[in-house]
Every structure is written in C-alpha cells, then in structure tokens.
C-alpha positions as CSV (number, residue, x, y, z in Angstrom):
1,X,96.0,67.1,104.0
2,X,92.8,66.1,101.6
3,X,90.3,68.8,101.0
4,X,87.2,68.4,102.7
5,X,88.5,66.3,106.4
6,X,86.8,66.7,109.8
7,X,85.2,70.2,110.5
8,X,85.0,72.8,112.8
9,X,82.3,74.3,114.9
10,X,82.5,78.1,113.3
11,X,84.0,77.3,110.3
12,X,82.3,78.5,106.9
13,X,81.5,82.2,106.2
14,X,78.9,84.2,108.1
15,X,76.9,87.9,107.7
16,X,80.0,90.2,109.4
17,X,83.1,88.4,108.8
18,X,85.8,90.3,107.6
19,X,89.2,88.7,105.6
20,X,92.6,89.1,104.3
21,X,94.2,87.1,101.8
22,X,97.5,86.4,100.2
23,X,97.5,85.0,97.4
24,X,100.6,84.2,94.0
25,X,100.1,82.9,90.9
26,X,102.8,81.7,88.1
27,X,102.1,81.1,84.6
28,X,105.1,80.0,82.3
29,X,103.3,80.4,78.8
30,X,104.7,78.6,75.6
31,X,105.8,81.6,74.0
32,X,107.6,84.8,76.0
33,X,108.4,85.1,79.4
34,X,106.9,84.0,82.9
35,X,103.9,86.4,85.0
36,X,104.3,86.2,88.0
37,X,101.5,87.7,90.0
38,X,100.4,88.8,93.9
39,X,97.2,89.9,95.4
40,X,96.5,91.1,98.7
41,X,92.8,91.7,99.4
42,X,90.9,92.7,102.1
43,X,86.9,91.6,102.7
44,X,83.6,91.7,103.8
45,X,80.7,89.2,104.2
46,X,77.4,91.6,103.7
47,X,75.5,88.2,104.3
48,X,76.7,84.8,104.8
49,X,76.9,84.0,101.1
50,X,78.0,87.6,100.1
51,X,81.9,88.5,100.3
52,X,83.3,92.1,99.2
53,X,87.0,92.0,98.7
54,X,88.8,94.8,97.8
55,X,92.2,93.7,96.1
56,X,95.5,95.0,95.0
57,X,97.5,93.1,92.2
58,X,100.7,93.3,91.2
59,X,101.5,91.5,88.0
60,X,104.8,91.4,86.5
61,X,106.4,90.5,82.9
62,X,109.2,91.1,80.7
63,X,110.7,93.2,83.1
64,X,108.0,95.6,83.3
65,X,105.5,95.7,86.5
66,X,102.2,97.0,86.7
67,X,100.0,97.5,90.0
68,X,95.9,97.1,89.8
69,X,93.0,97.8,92.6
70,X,90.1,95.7,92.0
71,X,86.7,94.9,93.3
72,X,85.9,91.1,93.8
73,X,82.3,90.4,94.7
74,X,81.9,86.7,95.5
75,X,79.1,84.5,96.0
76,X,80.2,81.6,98.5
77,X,78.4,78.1,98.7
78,X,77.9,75.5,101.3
79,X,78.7,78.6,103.7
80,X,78.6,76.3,107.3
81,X,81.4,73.8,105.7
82,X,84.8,73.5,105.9
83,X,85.5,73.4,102.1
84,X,83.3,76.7,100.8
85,X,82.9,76.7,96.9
86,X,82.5,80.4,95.5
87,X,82.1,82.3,91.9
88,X,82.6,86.0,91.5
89,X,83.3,88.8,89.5
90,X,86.3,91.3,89.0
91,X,86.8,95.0,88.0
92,X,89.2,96.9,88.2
93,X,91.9,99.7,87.0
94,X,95.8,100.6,86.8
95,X,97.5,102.7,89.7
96,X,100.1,105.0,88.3
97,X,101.1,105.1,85.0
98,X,100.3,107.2,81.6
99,X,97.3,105.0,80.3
100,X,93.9,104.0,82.1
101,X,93.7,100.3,82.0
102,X,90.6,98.6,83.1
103,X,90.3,94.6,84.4
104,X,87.7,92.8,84.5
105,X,86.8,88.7,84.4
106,X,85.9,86.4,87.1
107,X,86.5,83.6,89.4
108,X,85.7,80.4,90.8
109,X,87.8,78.8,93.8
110,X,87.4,76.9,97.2
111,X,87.8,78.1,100.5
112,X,89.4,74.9,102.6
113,X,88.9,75.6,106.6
114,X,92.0,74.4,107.9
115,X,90.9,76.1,111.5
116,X,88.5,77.9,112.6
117,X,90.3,81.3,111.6
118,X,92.5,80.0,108.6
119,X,91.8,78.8,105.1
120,X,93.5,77.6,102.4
121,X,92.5,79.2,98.9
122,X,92.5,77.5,95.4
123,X,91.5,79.7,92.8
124,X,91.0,79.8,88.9
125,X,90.7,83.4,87.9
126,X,90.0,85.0,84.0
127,X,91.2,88.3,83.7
128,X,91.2,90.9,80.6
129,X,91.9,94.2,79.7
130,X,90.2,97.0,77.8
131,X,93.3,97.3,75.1
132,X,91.7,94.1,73.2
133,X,93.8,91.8,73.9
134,X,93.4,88.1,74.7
135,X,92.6,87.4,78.7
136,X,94.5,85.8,80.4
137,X,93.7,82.6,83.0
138,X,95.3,81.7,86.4
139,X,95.4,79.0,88.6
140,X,96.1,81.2,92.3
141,X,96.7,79.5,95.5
142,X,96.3,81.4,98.9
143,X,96.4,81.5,102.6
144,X,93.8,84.0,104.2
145,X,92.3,84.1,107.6
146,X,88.9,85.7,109.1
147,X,88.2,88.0,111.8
C-alpha cells in the first residue's frame, strides 16, 4: 500500500485524542554488535497539532539491556490528512541501574491513516546521552492506534 491513498472522514489528529504505539528499530552498525530497540508510548493531543507521548524504551547491545522513560512532545502537520508529518523532541532518563543517564534528541516521522483508528508509523529518531558519547540515529517503524 503507497503512502498517502484515499482518506478517511476522521482521520488526522484532533484536540483530545489519546494514542498508543509500538514501535522496533534495528541498527547493524559496521563495527560491534546489532541494537535492537522497542518503545511503547502512550499520548495526548493538547490541541490538534500538539501530541504528548510518554514513552518507555528498551534498548539492547552486547548482551547488556538498558530500559529508558522519555517525554516526546511532537508537533504534527497537515493534521485533517491521512499521511500526518511531525517533528519533536525527546528527554529522558535510565530506570534501574547504578548511574543516572539522561536522553535527549529528536524526531521527525509520518503518521500514515490506514483507518480511521490505525496508523502506520515511520520514524527517524536522534538520540544521545549525557556520558559524551556520539548519538546515535534510528530509522523506527510502528503500528499505533487512537482513541
């Protein structure tokens, strides 16, 4: 199915919609081992270009696996379409372990209506870490729904 065929009548975002999310992402980088990473987020639309998603992401690599809470404001586009462009931001810190790690880095995806209820979700998401090290960028692909 192309991106951007037919509409529907209440598809697109509006002022009161809440989502969910699913979402994976695998990177296999030249050097070391594959991340493999999930996030399940829950959301908000404060107004009809305003989302608040509240996320937990579990990365994992080289055996070790580390799980995040984040904060994703978005800004959604085009919000009465089927295919809703958005940018955001993300923040967010470790659960558990010895160390405080913070996140933070952004995002630009597409929402693609697929019903009324459903989307499909293609993402490319930054992310880095307050240890200095280099970020990280993902390509994430999702299925979410709004109710």
């Amino acid at each position: 199915m192309a991106l951007g065929i037919a509409g529907f009548g209440s598809a697109g975002t509006q002022k009161g919609d809440k989502t969910g999310t699913i979402s994976a992402s695998v990177q296999f980088p030249t050097e070391g081992d594959a991340v493999y990473m999930g996030i399940g987020a829950l959301g908000f639309f404060s107004s009809d270009a305003l989302q608040w998603e509240f996320a937990g992401l579990v990365i994992s690599t080289q055996g070790e696996t580390a799980g995040y809470l984040q904060v994703r404001p978005n800004l959604h586009f085009s919000t009465q379409g089927k295919v809703v462009p958005y940018i955001g931001l993300t923040v967010g810190a470790l659960v558990g372990g010895d160390d405080a790690i913070f996140l933070y880095g952004g995002q630009v995806g597409l929402k693609n209506f697929i019903s009324e209820k459903i989307y499909l979700q293609l993402e490319g998401n930054y992310l880095t870490a307050n240890e200095g090290e280099n970020g990280t960028f993902s390509i994430i692909l999702g299925l979410g729904t709004k109710f």
